[in-house]
C-alpha positions in Angstrom: 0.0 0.0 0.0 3.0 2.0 0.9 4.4 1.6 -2.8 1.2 2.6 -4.1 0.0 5.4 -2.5 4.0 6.9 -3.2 3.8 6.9 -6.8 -0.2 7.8 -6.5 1.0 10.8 -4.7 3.7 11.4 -7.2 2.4 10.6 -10.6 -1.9 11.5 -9.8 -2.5 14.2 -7.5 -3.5 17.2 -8.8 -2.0 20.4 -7.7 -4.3 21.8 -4.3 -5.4 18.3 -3.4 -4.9 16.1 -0.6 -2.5 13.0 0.1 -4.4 10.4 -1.5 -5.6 7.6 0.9 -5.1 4.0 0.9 -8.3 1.5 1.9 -7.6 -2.2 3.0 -10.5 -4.3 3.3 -9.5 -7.4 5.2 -12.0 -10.5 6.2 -10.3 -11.1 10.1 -8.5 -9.5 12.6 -4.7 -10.2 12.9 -3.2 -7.9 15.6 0.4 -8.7 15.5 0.0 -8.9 11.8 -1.3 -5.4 11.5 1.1 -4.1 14.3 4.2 -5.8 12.4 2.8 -4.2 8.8 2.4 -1.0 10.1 4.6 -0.3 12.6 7.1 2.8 11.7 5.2 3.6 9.2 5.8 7.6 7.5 2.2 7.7 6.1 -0.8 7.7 9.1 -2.7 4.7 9.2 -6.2 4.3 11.0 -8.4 1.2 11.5 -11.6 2.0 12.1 -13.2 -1.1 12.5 -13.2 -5.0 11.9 -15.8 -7.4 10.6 -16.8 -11.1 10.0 -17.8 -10.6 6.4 -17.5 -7.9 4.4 -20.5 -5.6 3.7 -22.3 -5.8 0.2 -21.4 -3.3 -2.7 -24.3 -0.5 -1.6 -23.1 -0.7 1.9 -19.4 0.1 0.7 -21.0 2.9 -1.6 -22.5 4.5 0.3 -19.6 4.8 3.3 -17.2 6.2 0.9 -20.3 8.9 -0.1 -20.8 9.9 3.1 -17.5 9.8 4.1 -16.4 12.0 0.7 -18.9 14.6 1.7 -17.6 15.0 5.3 -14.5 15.5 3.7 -15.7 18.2 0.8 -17.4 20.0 4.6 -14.3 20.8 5.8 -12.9 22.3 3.0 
């Protein structure tokens, strides 16, 4: 995700916008996984929460919406 969000930020952002921002959906919980994969990491990483199954494809769509417009609000 690193790798990616590097050149993304090098080679995609426009001028004026923000970092872009890297979403991992994972089906279980690992915690010395996560804490080994993202430990010392330069880039901020946030887990906001864990779950069984994944959601279906309007669930997804409409958390990114929402969670695009509270992000155009602060702007």
């Amino acid at each position: 995700m690193h790798l990616y969000l590097n050149y993304a930020r090098e080679h995609w952002t426009q001028p004026g916008e923000q970092a872009p921002v890297g979403l991992i959906l994972c089906s279980g919980k690992g915690d010395s996984l996560v804490r080994y994969a993202t430990n010392n990491l330069p880039n901020k990483v946030v887990v906001r929460e864990y779950m069984t199954a994944l959601p279906n494809g309007k669930r997804i769509a409409a958390e990114i919406g929402a969670a695009r417009k509270k992000l155009e609000a602060r702007r």
